[in-house]
N, C-alpha and C positions, 0 to 999 in steps of 0.2 A: 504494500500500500504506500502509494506517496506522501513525504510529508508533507501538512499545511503549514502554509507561509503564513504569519502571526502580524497585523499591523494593529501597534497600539500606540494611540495618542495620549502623552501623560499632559498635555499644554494647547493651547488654541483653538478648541472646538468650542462653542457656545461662550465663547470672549476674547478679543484683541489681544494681543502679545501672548507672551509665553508659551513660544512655539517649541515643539519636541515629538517628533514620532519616531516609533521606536518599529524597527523590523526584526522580526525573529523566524528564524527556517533551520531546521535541523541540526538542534545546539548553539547556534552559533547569533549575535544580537551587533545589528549595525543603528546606529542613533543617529538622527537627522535633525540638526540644528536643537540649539539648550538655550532656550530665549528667557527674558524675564518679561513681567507683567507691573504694571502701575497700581499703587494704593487707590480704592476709588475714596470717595472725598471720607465717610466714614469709617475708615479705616487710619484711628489718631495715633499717630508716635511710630506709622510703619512707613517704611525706607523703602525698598521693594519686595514685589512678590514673585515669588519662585517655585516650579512644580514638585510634587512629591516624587523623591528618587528611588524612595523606599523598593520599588522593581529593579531599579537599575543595581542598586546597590547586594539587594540579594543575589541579582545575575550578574555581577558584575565580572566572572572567571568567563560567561560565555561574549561577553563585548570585544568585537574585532574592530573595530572604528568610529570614531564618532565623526562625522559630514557637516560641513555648514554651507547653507548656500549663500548664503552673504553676512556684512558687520555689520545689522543693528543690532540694538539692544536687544531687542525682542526676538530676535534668531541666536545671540551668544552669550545674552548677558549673566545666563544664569550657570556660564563654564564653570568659573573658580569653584561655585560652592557643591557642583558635583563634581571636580576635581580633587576635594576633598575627602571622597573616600572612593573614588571610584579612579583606577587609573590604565588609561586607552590613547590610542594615539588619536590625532586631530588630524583631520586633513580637510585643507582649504586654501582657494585662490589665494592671489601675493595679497591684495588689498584686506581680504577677511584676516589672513592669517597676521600682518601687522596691528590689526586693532587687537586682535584676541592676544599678541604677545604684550600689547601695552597693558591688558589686564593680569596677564599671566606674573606679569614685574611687578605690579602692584600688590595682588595677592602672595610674591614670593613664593609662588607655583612652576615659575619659567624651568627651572635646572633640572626638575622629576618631569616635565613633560617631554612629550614627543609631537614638537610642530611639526605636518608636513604641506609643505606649497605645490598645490596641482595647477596645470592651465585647462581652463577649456579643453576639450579635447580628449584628455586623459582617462584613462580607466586605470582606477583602483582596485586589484583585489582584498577580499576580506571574509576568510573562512570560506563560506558556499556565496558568497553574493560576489557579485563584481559591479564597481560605481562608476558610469562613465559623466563623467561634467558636461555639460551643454550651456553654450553660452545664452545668458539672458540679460534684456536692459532692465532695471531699474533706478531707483533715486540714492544708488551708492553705486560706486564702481564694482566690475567685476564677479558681479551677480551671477550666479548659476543654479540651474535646474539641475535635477539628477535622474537617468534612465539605473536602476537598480536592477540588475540580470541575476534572476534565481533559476536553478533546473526546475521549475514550473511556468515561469515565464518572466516577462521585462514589466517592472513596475516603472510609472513616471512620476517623477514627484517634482512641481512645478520650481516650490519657495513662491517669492513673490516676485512678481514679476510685469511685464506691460510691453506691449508693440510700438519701438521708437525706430521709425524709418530712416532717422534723420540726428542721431542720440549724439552728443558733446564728442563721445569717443567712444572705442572699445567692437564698434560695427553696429551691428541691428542682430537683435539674437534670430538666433539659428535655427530658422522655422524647417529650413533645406532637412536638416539630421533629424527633427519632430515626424517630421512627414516620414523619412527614411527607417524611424521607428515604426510610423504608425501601419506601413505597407505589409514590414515585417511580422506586424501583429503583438499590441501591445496588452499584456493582461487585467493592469489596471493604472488607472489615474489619478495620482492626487491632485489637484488643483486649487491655488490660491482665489479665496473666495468676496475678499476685502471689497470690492467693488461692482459686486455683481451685481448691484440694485441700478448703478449709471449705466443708461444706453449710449450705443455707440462708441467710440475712440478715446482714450486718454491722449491728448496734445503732446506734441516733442518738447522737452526739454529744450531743444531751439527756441521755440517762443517765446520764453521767458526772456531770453538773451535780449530779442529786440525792445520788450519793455523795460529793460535795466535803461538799455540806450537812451531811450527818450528820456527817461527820469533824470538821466546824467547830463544830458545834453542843453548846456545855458545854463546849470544850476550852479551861483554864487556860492551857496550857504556848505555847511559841512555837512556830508551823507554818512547815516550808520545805518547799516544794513543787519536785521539777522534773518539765519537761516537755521536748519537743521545740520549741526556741525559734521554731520556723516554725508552729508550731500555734496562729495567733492564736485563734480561736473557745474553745480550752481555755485559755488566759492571760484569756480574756475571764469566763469563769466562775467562776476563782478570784478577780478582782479583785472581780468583783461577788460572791460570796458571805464575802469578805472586809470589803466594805466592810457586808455585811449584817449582821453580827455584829460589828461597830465597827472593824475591825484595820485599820493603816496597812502597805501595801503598797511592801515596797523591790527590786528586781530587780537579779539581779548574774549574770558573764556576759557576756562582747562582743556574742555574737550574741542572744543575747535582747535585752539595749539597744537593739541593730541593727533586730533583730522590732519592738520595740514603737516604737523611735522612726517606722520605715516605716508602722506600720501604724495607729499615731495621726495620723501627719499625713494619712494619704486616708481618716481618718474609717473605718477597718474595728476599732477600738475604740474605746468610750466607757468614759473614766474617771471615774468621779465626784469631785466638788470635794476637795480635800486629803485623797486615801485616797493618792496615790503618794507615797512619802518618799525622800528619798537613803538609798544603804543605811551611809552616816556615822552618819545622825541615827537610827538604831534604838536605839543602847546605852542612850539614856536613856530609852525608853521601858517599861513594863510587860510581860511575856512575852507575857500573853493580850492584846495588843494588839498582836499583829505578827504578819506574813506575810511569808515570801523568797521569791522565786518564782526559782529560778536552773536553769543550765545544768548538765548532766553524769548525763541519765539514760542514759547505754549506756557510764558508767564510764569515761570520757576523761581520760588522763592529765593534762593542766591545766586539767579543766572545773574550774569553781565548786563544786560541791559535793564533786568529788574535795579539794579542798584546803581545804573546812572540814573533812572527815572526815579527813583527815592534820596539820590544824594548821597548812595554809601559806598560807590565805589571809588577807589585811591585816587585814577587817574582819570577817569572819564565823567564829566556832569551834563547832564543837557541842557542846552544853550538856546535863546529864540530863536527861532529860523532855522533850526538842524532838521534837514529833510529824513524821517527816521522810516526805513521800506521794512515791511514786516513778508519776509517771503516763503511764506510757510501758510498751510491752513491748522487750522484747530481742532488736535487729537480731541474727539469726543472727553467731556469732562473738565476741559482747560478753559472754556468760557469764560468763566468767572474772574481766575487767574488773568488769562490773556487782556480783559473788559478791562481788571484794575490798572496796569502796567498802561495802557493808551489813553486813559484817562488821567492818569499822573502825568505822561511826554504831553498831552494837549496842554494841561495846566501849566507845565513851563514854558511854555510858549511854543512848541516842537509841529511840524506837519507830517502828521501819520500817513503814510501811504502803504494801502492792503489791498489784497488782491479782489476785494469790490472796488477800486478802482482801477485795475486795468489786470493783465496777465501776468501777474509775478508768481504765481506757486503755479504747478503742475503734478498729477498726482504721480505717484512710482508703481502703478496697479494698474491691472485690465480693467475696463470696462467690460459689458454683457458684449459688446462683438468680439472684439480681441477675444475673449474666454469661446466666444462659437469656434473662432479661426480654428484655437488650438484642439478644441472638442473635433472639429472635422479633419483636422491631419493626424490625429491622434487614433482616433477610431477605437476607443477602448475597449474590451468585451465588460468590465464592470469599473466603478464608479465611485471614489468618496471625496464629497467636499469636504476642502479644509481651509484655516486660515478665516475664521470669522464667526456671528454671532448666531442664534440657529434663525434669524429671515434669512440672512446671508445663504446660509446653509441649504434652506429649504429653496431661496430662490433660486440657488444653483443647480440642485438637482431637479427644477421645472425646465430650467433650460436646458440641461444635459435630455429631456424627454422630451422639450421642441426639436430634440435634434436627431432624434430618433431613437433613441435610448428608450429599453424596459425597465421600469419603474424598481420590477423585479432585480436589477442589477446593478441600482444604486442603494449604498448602505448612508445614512446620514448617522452619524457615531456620536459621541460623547467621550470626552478624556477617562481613560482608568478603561473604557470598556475596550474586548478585543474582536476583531475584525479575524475571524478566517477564511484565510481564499485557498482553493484549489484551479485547477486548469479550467473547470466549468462550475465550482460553486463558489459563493459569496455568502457569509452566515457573521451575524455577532454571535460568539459563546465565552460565557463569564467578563470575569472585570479581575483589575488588580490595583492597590493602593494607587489613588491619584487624588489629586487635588489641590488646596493651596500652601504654600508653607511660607510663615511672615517675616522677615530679616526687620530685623528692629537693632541700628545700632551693629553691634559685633554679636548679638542674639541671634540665631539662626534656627525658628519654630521653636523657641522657648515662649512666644505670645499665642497663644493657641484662640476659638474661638471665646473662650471665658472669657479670660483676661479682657477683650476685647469688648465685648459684651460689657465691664467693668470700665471700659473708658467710655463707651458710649453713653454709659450708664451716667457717670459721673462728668462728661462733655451735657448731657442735657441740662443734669437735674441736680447737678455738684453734690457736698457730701454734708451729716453732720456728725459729731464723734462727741460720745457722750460718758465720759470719765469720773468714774465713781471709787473711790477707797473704802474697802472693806476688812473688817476684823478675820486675822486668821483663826483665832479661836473660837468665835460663838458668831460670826458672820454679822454682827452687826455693821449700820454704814457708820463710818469714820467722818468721810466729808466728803463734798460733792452732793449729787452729780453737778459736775463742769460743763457747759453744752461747749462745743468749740464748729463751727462752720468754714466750709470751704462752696465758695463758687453756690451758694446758696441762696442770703440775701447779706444785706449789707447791712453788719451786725448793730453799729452806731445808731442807725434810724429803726429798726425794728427791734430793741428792748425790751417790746412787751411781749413781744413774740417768742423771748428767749425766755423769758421770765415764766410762761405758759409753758413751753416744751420741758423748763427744769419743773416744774409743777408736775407734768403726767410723769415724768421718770420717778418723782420722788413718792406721787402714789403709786408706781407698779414695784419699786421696792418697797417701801409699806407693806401692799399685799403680799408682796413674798415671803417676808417677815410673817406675817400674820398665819400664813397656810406653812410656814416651817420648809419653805422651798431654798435648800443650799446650794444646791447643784451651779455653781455658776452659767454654765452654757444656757438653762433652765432662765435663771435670772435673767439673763444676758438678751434670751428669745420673748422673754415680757416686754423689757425694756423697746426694743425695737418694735414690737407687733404693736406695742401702745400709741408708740410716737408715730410709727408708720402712718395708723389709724386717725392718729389724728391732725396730721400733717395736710394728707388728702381732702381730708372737711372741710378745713380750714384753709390751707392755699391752693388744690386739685395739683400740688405737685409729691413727685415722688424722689426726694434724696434718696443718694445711698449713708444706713446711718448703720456706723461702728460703736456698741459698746464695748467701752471698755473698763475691765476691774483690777483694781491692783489691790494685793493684800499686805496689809501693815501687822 
């Protein structure tokens, strides 16, 4: 009997980032990109999120390779921390494998790993599977698909991806080898799902270019630009239409430095001769001679541009008249973030320009046609979207069935559950550990859902702690109860309110006194059910309230 080939998503199915699918075929476990995901807004004091390894880590003897198809965040960010106990070699384009070693330096992971740099083109062995790269454009250099060759058949797995005719560099991906696959018979498809609800085309990355132009073109005042620091091809267009119009170019930002220094030294930008400046040496230059190119388009609490726009960054403040191009759209969630930061640059006097006035962002994702093209050179015999939320999901597999596809031969999955395929069947059977794990800090899923639940708790409805001294020997009270409040109300003006809360606590000790209750925890669960009770009545809110007893 043949074996089934195993695809399990521990990342990206029914939410954006934290991508990770895992292929498994006869012992042997290839891993397709280890992304990280964003805190959404109630999620307080967490850093990032990252998926449960807990599978990888139990299989971790049968891991031949871990694959990335490109350097964002959300395709590698979540290497180091399963690098941690999990140790496989990495193989990825020059562009991915530069940002991955700048984290790998960070974490002090670099010297135990094994970076390997593939080009397009290339087939990887690994155990029973073999990985050939296939180039694709996106909104990072160097971007690749992967055709995955198991003896049951050739799996496609897109990453993320977009039809650019016309792309900064690197070519127009490689529809010739898709089709070339798709002839030879391909037996299933992953496919990035990010976009599938826009009909028609995503625009080239060329058009942006000509909207820098105009914006530069006659403009006196001093231009700062941001972007998304992993968008070399868009940092390549401002440099060069910067340098076109005479301006000296200064960048500021960790990870833009990070972008540009990675992707100057492998030659995927060309700077020209002293257009880059420290961003030191701007102040003494002329306004209409300068460019910033910084970090903080989705409104990040200590990007670059958040803290020219509040005044707290060293070397950069905004000035009246600074033309500020915001070239980015807005990750779901970032509104509010993004709203505040353009409403502080207006207040200093600053001219916002966003891409509701003319074409400055361009997406790095199919559209519904681009996703038909690849569905028709592709020709899969079976089907799973990936990369998105479940409309995403569900509208991709309608369109995989405008296309002629049996219903019957699309699986729409969920992370943890497994996917298996044979030469003619497609089935989910079981699940294995998946889900969220919180980095808080140097904490790595030591904040679990409680904890959390505990901040929410105390983010709504703050706290109060009610401090009482008791006798070690016959449990009488000593002194107290003390009420002490946190994020409650504001203890100065509400006296009588505090004066009433020490009143119920001092009859529910009383009563316990009275009925011979010692049990402290006993005590402790009056104290709180009282005031609970009557908190509610009295203001409809609900603190979280801590007794507490010390014995004398």
């Amino acid at each position: 009997m043949a074996e089934k080939l195993k695809i399990i998503s521990l990342g990206g199915l029914n939410e954006i980032g934290k991508n990770l699918t895992v292929y498994e075929y006869g012992g042997d476990i290839i891993v397709v990109d280890v992304g990280m995901g964003f805190p959404d807004d109630d999620m307080y004091g967490i850093d990032v999120v990252i998926p449960d390894f807990t599978y990888l880590i139990k299989n971790q003897d049968k891991i031949r390779g871990i694959f990335l198809t490109h350097g964002h965040e959300d395709h590698i960010g979540s290497i180091p921390y399963l690098l941690r106990s999990v140790n496989a070699p990495i193989y990825a384009t020059r562009m991915t494998a530069g940002l991955v070693k700048l984290k790998l330096e960070e974490h002090r992971l670099l010297d135990r790993t094994k970076l390997i740099t593939c080009e397009a083109g290339e087939v990887v062995k690994a155990g029973k599977f073999s990985v050939e790269f296939i180039h694709v454009n996106h909104s990072i250099a160097d971007a690749v698909a992967f055709a995955i060759k198991t003896p049951i058949g050739t799996v496609i797995h897109t990453g993320d991806f977009k039809i650019d005719s016309t792309p900064i560099q690197g070519g127009m991906i490689d529809l010739a080898r898709l089709g070339e696959l798709g002839k030879k018979g391909v037996l299933a498809l992953l496919c990035d799902s990010t976009n599938v609800e826009r009909p028609g085309y995503t625009k080239s990355e060329r058009c942006v270019g000509a909207s820098f132009d105009a914006l530069f073109r006659g403009c006196d005042q001093r231009i700062i630009v941001t972007t998304f620091a992993s968008n070399v091809d868009r940092i390549q267009q401002v440099i060069s239409v910067a340098a076109k119009y005479g301006r000296k170019v200064a960048v500021t930002g960790r990870s833009m430095e990070n972008a540009l220094r990675v992707s100057t030294e492998l030659g995927y930008m060309n700077i020209p001769e002293g257009v880059l400046v420290d961003v030191n040496h701007i102040k003494g230059l002329p306004k209409s001679k300068v460019c910033i190119i910084t970090t903080g388009s989705q409104g990040e609490t200590m990007s670059a541009l958040t803290r020219m726009a509040f005044s707290t960054h060293k070397q950069v403040d905004i000035q009246a008249g600074d033309r500020v191009i915001l070239s980015a759209s807005a990750i779901p969630g970032n509104e509010n973030s993004i709203g505040n930061v353009i409403n502080e640059l207006y207040r200093k006097g600053a001219e916002v320009v966003n891409e509701r006035t003319g074409e400055l962002h361009v997406s790095g994702h199919a559209c519904a046609d681009e996703l038909k093209i690849i569905h028709a050179l592709v020709k899969p015999k079976f089907f799973i979207p990936v990369h998105g939320e479940q409309r995403h999901l569900k509208i991709h597999a309608k369109l995989a069935q405008e296309m002629g596809m049996d219903p019957r031969r699309i699986i729409i999955s969920d992370i943890g559950k497994i996917i298996e395929v044979t030469q003619n069947s497609i089935k989910l059977n079981g699940t294995v550990p998946a889900g969220k794990v919180f980095v808080d800090g140097y904490g790595v899923g030591d904040v679990g859902s409680v904890v959390l639940r505990d901040r929410k708790h105390l983010a709504e409805d703050g706290m109060i702690v009610v401090v009482t001294s008791m006798s070690g020997e016959n449990g009488a009270v000593v002194s107290g109860p003390d009420i002490i409040t946190r994020g409650f109300v504001y203890v100065k003006e509400s006296e009588g309110l505090m004066e009433e809360l020490r009143r119920v606590a001092v009859e529910a000790l009383e009563r316990c006194e009275r009925t011979h209750t010692t049990d402290w925890s006993a005590i402790k669960g009056e104290i709180k059910s009282d005031l609970s009770g009557f908190l509610y009545k009295k203001t409809k809110r609900n603190p979280m309230i801590l007794p507490v007893i010390m014995e004398v």
